[in-house]
C-alpha positions as CSV (number, residue, x, y, z in Angstrom):
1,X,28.3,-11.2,-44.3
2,X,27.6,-11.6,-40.3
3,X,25.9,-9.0,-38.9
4,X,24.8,-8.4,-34.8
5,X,21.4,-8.5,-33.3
6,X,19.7,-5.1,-33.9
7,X,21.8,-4.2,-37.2
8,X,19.7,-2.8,-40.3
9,X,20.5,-5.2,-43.2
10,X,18.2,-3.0,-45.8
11,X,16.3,0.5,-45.2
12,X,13.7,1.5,-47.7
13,X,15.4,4.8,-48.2
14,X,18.3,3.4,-49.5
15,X,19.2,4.3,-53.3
16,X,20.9,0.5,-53.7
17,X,18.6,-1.7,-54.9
18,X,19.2,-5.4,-53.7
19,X,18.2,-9.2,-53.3
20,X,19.3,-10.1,-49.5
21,X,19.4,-13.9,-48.5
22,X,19.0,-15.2,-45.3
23,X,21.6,-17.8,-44.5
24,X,21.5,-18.2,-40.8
25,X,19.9,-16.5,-38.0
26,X,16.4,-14.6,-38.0
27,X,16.0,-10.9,-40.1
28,X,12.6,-8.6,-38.9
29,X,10.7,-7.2,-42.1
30,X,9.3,-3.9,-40.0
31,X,7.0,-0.9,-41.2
32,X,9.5,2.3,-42.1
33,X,7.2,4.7,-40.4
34,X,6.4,2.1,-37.4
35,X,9.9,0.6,-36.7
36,X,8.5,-1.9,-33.9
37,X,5.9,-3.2,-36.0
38,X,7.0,-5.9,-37.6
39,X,5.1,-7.2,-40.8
40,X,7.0,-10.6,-41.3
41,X,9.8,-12.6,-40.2
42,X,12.8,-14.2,-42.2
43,X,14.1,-17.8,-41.5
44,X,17.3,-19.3,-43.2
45,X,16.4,-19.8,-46.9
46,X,14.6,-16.8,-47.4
47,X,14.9,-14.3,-49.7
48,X,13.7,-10.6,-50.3
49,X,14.1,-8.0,-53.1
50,X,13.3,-10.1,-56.0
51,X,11.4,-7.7,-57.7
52,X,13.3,-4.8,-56.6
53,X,16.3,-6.0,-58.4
54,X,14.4,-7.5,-61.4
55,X,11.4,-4.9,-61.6
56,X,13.2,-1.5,-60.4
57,X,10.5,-1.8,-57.8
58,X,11.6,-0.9,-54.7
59,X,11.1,-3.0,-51.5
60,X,8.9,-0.9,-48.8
61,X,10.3,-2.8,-45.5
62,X,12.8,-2.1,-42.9
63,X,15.2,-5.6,-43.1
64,X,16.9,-5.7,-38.9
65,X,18.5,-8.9,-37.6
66,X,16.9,-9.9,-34.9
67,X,19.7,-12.0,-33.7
68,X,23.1,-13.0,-34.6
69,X,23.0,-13.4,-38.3
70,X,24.7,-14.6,-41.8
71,X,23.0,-12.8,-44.9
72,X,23.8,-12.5,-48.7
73,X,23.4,-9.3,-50.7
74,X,23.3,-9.2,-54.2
75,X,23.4,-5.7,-55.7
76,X,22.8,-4.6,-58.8
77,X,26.2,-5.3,-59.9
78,X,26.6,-8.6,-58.8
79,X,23.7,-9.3,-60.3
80,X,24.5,-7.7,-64.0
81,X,27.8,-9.7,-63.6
82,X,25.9,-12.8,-63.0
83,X,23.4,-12.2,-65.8
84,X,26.1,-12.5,-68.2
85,X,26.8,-15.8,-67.6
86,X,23.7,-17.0,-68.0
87,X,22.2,-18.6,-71.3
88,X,19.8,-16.6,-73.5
89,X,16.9,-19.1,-73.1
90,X,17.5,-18.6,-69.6
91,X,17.5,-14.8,-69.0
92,X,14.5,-14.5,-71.4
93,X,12.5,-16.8,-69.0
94,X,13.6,-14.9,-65.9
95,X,12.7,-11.5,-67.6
96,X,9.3,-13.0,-68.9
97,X,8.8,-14.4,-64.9
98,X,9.3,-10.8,-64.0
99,X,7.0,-9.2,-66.4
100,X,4.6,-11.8,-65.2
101,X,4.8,-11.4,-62.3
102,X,4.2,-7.5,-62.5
103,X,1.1,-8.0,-64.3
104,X,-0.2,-10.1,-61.8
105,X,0.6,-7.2,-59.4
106,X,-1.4,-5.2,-61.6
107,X,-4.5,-7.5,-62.3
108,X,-4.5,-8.4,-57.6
109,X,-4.8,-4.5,-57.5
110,X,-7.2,-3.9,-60.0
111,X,-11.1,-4.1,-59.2
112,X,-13.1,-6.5,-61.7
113,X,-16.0,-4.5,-60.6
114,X,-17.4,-2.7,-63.7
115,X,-21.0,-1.2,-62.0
116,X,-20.0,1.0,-58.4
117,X,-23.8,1.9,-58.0
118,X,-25.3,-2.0,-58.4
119,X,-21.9,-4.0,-56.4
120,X,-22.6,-1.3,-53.6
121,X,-26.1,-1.8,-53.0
122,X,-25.8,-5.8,-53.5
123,X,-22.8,-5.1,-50.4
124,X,-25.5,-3.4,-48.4
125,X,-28.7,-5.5,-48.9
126,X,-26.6,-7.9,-46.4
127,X,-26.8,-5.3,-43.9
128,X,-28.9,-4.6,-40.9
129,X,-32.0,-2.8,-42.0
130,X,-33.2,0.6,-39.8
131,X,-29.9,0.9,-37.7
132,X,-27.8,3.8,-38.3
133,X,-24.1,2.5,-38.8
134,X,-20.8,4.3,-39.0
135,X,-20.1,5.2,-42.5
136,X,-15.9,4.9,-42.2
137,X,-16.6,1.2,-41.1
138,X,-18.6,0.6,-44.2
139,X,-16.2,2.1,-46.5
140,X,-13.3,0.6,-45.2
141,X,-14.9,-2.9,-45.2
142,X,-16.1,-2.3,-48.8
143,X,-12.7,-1.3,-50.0
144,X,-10.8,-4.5,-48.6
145,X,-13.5,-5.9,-50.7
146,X,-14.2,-4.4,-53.7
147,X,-10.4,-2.8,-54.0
148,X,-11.9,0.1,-55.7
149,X,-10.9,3.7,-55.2
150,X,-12.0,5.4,-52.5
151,X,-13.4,7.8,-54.7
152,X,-15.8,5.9,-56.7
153,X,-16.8,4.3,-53.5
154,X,-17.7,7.5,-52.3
155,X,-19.5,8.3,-55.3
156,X,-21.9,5.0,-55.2
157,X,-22.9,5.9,-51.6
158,X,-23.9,9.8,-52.5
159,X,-25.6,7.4,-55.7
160,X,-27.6,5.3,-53.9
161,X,-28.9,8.1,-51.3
162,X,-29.7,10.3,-54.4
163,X,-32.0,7.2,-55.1
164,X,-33.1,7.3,-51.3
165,X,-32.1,3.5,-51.1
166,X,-29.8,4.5,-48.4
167,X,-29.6,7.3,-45.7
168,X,-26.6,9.2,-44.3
169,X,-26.7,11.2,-41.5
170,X,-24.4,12.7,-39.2
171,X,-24.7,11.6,-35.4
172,X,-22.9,13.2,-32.7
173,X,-20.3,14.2,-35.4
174,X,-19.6,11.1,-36.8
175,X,-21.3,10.3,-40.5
176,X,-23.9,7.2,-40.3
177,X,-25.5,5.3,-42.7
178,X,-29.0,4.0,-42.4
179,X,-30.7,1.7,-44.9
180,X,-34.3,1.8,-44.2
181,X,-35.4,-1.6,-46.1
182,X,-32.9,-3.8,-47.8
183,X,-35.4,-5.6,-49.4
184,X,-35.4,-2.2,-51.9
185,X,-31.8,-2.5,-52.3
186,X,-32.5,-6.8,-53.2
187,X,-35.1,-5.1,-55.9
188,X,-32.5,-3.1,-57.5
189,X,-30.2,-5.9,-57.8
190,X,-32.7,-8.4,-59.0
191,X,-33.9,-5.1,-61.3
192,X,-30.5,-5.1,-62.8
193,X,-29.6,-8.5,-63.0
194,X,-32.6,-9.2,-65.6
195,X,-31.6,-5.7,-67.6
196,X,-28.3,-7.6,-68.1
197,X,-29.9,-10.6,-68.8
198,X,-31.8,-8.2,-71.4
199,X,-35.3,-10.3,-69.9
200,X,-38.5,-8.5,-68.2
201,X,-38.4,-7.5,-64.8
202,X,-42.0,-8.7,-63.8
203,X,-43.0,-5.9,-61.7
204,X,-42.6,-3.8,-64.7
205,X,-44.4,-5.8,-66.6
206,X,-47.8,-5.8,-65.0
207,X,-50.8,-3.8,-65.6
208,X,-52.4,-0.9,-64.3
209,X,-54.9,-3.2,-62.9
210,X,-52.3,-5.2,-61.7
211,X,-50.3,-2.6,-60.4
212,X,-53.6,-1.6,-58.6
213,X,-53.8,-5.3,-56.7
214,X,-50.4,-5.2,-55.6
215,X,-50.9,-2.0,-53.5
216,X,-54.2,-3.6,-52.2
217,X,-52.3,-6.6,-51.1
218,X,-50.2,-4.8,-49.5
219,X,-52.2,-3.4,-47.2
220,X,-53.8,-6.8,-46.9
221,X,-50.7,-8.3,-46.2
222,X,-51.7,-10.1,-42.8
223,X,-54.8,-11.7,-44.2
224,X,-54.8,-16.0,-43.7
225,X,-54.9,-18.4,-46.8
226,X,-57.9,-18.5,-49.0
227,X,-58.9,-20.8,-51.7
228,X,-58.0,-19.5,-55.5
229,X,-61.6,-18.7,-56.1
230,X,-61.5,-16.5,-52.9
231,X,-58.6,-14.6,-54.1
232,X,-60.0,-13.8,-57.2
233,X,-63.5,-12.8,-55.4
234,X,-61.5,-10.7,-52.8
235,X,-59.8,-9.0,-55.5
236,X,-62.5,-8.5,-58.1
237,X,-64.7,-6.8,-55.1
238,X,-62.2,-3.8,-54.5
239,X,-60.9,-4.0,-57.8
240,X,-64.2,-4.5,-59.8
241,X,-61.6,-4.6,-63.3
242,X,-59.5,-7.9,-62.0
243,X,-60.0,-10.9,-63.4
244,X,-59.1,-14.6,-62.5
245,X,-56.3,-13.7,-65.5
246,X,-54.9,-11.3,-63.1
247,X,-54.7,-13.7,-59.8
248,X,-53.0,-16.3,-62.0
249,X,-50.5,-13.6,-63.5
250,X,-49.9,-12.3,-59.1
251,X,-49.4,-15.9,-58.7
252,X,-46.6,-16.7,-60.7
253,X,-44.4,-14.0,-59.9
254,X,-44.4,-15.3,-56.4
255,X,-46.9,-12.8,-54.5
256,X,-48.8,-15.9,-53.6
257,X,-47.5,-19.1,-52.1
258,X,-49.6,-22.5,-52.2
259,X,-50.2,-23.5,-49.0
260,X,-51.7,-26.6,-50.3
261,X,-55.3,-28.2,-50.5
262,X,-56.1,-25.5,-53.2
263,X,-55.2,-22.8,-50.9
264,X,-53.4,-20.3,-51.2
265,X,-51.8,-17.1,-48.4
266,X,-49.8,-13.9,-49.7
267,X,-46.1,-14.2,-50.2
268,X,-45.1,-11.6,-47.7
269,X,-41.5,-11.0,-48.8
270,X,-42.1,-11.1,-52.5
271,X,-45.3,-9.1,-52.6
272,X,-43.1,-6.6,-50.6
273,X,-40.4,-6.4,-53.2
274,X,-42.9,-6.4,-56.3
275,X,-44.6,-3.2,-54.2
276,X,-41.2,-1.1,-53.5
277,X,-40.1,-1.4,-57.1
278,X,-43.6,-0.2,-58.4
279,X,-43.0,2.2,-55.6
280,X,-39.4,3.5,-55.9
281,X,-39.7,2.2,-60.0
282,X,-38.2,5.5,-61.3
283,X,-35.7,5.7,-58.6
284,X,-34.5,2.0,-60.0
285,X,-34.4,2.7,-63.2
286,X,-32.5,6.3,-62.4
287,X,-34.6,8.2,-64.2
288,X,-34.4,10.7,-61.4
């Protein structure tokens, strides 16, 4: 049929549901609640309403010409008429195409994410550290990228503050979120990426001696590179139990990096990691 610039070819509302074909001129696809914003634009050739018709699903845009125009509409009578011409084979591929392509529907809506708590902080740890940042900015983000419900977002935030990985705050009546080192967030990842590995986490693998060390490397954090030997003599003086065992077990987890020429500086970033999981260790394992 040929309709005028500004006619409404298809209302959301409407209780018929339909396939419309554009044959000539240009249709406007516009948001029912927000009739000047339009969403997409028809050229000749296209078609809407596939899955309305086939699926009993109903089509959520406002179709107006936005010029002079020649459309086809098939309703759901034409399109049970047509239906009975058509070969077995051929209405069973068309039905299994629809139910296809609801699935599909289903599965792009559907989060793949099965831990909130551990895709949340892993989201985060890209994050500026120590700046307060507005919380509805974060969530919304995280929902275009996670597609989970808003919810169970909510829920992993209030988890990982519970945890006091993360802060939130209000300022000047808006809600802020502040993560004060997303190196302890990296630790919880990296904690639960060996328990699903089912492999040791090193940190919790070391000894009370060992645990000892770390925190007095940490202190010691700035000091330059030393020969192995002066290592284990630095560390055996405040820690009269260590052993050269000990140095070499600090070593290969990372909190020393060869610096060549048999010597040998703290790992700043990896000592810091192996300290804040000892530190926060029953906070990652939630054993709170």
């Amino acid at each position: 049929m040929r309709v005028k610039a500004g006619f409404v070819v298809y209302a959301p509302d409407s209780e018929e549901r339909c396939i419309v074909i554009l044959n000539d001129g240009e249709l406007e696809a516009r948001e029912k609640d927000s009739p000047h914003k339009i969403v997409f634009t028809m050229h000749p050739g296209d078609l809407v309403g596939v899955a309305s018709l086939l699926e009993r699903e109903r089509f959520k845009y406002q179709l107006v010409a936005s010029r002079d125009s020649d459309v086809t509409i098939i309703n759901e009578e034409c399109m049970e008429s047509e239906l009975k011409r058509l070969p077995l084979w051929l209405l069973a591929t068309i039905r299994s195409f629809g139910s296809r392509t609801r699935d599909l529907k289903l599965a792009s809506q559907k989060s793949n994410i099965e831990n909130e708590l551990l895709s949340l902080a892993e989201f985060l740890s890209h994050k500026p550290s120590k700046e307060y940042l507005p919380l509805q900015d974060l969530l919304l983000e995280y929902t275009f990228l996670s597609r989970l419900r808003a919810v169970e977002i909510i829920q992993a935030f209030k988890g990982l503050a519970r945890r006091h990985f993360i802060e939130i705050k209000s300022i000047d009546n808006k809600e802020c979120c502040k993560i004060p080192d997303t190196r302890l967030l990296e630790t919880y990842v990296d904690y639960q990426a060996a328990r699903s590995k089912e492999i040791p986490f090193p940190p919790y693998t070391l000894s009370k001696i060992q645990r000892k060390l770390i925190e007095l490397l940490a202190r010691k954090s700035g000091s330059g590179p030393r020969e192995g030997a002066s290592w284990v003599k630095f560390l055996s003086e405040n820690v009269p139990e260590a052993t050269l065992s000990d140095w070499l077990i600090l070593k290969n987890i990372g909190c020393f990096s060869d610096c060549g020429d048999g010597n040998f500086a703290i790992h700043i970033n990896s000592l810091a990691k192996t300290y804040l999981a000892l530190l926060f260790e029953t906070n990652i394992k939630g054993v709170l």
